[in-house]
C-alpha positions as CSV (number, residue, x, y, z in Angstrom):
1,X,218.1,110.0,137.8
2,X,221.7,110.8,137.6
3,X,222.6,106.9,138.8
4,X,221.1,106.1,135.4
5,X,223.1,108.4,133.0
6,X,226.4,106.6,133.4
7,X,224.9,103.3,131.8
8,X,222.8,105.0,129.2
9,X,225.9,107.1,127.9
10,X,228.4,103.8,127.7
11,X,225.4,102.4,125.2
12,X,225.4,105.0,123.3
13,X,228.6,105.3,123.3
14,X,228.9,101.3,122.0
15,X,226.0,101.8,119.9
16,X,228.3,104.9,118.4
17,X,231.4,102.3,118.2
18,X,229.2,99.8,116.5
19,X,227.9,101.6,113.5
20,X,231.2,103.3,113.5
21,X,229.1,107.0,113.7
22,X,231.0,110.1,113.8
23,X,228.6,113.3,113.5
24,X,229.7,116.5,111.6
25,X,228.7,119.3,113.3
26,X,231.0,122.4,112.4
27,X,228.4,124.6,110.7
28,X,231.0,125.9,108.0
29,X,231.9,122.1,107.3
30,X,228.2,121.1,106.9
31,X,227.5,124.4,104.4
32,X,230.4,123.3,102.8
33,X,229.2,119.5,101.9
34,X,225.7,120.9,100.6
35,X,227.6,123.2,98.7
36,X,229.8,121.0,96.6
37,X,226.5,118.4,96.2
38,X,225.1,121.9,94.8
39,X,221.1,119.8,94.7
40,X,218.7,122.1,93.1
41,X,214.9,122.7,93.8
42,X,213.5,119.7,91.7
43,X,216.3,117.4,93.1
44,X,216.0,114.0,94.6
45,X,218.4,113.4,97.2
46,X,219.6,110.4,99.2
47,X,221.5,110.6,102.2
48,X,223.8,107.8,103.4
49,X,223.8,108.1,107.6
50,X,221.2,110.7,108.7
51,X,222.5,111.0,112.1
52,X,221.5,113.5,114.2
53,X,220.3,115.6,110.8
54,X,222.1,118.6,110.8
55,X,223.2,117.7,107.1
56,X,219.6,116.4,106.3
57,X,218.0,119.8,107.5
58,X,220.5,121.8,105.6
59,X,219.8,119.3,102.5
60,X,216.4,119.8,102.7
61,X,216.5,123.8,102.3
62,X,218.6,123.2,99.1
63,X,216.9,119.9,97.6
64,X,213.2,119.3,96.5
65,X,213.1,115.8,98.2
66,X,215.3,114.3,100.5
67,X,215.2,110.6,101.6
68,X,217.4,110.2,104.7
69,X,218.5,106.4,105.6
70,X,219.5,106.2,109.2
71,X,220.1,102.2,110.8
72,X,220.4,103.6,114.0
73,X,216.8,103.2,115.6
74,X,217.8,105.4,118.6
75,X,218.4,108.0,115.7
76,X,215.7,107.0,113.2
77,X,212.8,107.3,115.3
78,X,213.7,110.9,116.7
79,X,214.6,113.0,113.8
80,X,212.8,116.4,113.7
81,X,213.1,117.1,109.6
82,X,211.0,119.4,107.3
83,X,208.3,117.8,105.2
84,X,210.0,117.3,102.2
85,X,211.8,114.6,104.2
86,X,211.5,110.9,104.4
87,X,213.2,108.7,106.9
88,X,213.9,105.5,106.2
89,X,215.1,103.2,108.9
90,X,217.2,100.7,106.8
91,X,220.5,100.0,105.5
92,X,221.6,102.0,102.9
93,X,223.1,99.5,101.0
94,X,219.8,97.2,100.8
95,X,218.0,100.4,99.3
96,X,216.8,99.9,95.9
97,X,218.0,102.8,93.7
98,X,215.5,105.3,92.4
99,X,214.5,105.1,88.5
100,X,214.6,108.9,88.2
101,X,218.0,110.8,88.4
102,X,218.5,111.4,92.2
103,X,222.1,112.1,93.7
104,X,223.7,110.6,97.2
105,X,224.6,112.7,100.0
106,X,226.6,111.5,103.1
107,X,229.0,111.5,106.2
108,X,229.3,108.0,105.4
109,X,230.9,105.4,107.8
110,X,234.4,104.7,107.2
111,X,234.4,101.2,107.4
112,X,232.0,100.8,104.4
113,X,233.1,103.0,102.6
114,X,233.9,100.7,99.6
115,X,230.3,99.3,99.5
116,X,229.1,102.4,99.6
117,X,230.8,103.6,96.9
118,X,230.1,100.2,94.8
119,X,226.7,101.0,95.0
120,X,226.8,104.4,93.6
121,X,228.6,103.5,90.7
122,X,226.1,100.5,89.9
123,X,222.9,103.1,90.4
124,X,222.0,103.5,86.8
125,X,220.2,106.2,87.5
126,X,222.7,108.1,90.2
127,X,224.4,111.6,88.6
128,X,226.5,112.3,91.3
129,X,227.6,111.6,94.5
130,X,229.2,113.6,97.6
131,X,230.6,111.6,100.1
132,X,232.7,112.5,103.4
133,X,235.3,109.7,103.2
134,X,238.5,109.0,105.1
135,X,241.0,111.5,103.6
136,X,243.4,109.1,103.0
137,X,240.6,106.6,100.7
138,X,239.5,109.9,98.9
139,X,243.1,110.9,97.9
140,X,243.8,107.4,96.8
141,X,241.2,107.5,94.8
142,X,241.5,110.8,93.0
143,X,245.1,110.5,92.5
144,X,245.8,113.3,94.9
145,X,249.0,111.1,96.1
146,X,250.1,110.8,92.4
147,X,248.6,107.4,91.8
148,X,245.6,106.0,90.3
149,X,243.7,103.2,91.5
150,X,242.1,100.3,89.2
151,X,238.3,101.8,90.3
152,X,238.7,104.8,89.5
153,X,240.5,104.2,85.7
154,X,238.1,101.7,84.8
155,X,235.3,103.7,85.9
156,X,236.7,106.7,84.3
157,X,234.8,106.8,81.5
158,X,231.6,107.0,82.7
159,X,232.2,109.0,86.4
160,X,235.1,112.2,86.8
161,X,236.3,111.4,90.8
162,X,237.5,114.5,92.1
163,X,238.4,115.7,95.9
164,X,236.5,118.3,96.7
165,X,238.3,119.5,100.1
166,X,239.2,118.1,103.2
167,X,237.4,118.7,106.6
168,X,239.9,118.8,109.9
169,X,239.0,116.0,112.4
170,X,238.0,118.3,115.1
171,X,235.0,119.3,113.0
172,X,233.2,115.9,114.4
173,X,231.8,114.3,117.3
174,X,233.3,112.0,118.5
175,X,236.9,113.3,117.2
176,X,238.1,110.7,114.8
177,X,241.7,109.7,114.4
178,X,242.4,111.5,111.2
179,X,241.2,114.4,108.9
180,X,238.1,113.3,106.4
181,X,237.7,114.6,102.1
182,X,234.7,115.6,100.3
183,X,234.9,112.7,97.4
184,X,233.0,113.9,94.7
185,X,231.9,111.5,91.9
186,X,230.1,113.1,88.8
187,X,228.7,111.0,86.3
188,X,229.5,112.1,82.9
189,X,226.9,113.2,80.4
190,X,228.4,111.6,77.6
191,X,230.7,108.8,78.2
192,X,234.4,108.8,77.8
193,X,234.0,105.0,75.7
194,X,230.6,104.2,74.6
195,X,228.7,101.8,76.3
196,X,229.3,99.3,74.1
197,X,233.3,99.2,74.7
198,X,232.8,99.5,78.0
199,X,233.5,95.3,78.8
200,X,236.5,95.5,76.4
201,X,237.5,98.7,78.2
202,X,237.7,97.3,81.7
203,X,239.5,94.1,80.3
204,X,241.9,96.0,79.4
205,X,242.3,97.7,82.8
206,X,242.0,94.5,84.4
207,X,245.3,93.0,81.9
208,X,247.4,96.0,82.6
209,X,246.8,96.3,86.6
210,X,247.0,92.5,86.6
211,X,251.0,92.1,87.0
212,X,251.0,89.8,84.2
213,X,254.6,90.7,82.3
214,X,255.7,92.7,85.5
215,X,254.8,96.4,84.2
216,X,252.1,97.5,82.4
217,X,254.1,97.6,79.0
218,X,254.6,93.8,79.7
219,X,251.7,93.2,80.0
220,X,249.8,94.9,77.6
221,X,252.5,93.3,75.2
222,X,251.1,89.5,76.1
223,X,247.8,90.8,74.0
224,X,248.8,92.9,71.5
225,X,251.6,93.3,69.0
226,X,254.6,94.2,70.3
227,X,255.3,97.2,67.6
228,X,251.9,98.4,68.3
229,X,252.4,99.1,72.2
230,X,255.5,100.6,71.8
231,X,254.0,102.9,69.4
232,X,250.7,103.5,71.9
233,X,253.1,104.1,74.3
234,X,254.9,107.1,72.6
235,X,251.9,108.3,71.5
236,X,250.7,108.5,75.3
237,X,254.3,109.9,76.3
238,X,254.9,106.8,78.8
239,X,258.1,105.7,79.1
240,X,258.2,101.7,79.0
241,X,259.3,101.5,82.3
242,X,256.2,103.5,83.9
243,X,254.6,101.8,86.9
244,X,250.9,100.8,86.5
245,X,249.7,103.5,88.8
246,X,251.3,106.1,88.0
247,X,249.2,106.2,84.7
248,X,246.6,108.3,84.0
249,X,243.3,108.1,83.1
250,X,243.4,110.0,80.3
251,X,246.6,108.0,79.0
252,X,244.5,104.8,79.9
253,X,242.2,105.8,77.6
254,X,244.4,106.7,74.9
255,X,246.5,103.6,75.1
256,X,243.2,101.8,74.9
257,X,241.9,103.5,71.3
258,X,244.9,103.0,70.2
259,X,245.3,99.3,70.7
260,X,241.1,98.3,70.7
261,X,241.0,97.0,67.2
262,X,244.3,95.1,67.2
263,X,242.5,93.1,70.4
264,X,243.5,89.3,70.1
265,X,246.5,89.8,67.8
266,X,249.7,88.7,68.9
């Protein structure tokens, strides 16, 4: 019996390496997560990574459904959850998103993070989503570091990105690298642009984070009239020479209402 464990721990240690898994399993740090996802008793949850379902058995005391997505077949096929829990062995990402609001719930690999995160912001019906990210992607994209990325202004609008706290590396198994964040994204009841602005509004992201001019000023001065971006600009209290990122949202969207209807003059 023992000659056999050696071989059966270096698979499931590849298998680990693989589907780049790294289990939460401080207590605390798993009350935490369910308590920033805050689902209530008629809630639909999905969870990205099931694991070895310590978050899903906590989710399921909280939520009225949970549906737990695990790859992993080792994993999938020996989860002991309660009944209002549904495993799926699949990918998350080839999921179909529910038609009824539902949120998403995970300890989400770090190397698809991005997809992941694509696929929550295309899930018309999603209303929030907790993720346990790579510290360093959540802080990019909440502007923790003082800069804000092109996601996250030109999905502004319609989803508030916030970090919701940051879990110490020792808190998993295997230890990763670095520390991980709570990345919470809430989508808003009413939208920040309405929907039907929403193309012209992520143009104009698209021009300003392009380069084109060499700042943002530049740039937004190849569209519209010169005397008119100056003016937005004052208005937004950006100095001319402001880099792209160091924007924000909020001033995105002003500099946008501001300029929309002069769109196309030069």
């Amino acid at each position: 019996m023992a000659h056999n464990t050696q071989p059966i721990r270096n698979e499931r240690d590849r298998t680990r390496r693989v589907l780049s898994q790294t289990f939460l399993h401080a207590p605390a740090e798993l009350d935490r997560v369910v308590r920033v996802a805050a689902p209530g008793r008629d809630d639909l949850v999905l969870e990205v990574g099931a694991g070895d379902g310590r978050l899903t058995r906590r989710l399921a005391e909280a939520a009225g459904r949970v549906v737990a997505y695990e790859v992993d077949p080792g994993l999938a096929t020996t989860l002991a959850v309660p009944r209002n829990v549904a495993v799926r062995h699949q990918d998350f990402l080839t999921a179909r998103p529910p038609r009824e609001p539902f949120t998403v719930v995970g300890n989400i690999p770090y190397a698809l993070t991005a997809p992941i995160v694509r696929w929550c912001l295309r899930a018309p019906a999603l209303t929030s989503a907790t993720l346990v990210t790579q510290l360093e992607y959540a802080r990019k994209r909440t502007g923790d570091y003082g800069r804000w990325s092109r996601l996250t202004v030109s999905t502004w609008p319609e989803f508030h990105w916030g970090l919701s706290g940051r879990i110490p590396r020792r808190a998993f198994r295997p230890v990763p690298r670095v520390d991980s964040g709570i990345l919470r994204l809430e989508r808003r009841p009413v939208p920040l642009v309405p929907h039907q602005r929403m193309p012209a509004y992520q143009s104009f992201v698209d021009l300003g984070f392009g380069g084109v001019g060499g700042s943002l000023h530049a740039s937004l001065r190849q569209r519209y009239p010169a005397r008119r971006v100056d003016g937005a600009f004052r208005a937004a209290r950006l100095d001319v020479s402001t880099v792209v990122s160091h924007v924000w949202p909020e001033q995105w969207l002003l500099l946008f209402r501001l300029l929309w209807s002069f769109r196309g003059q030069g």
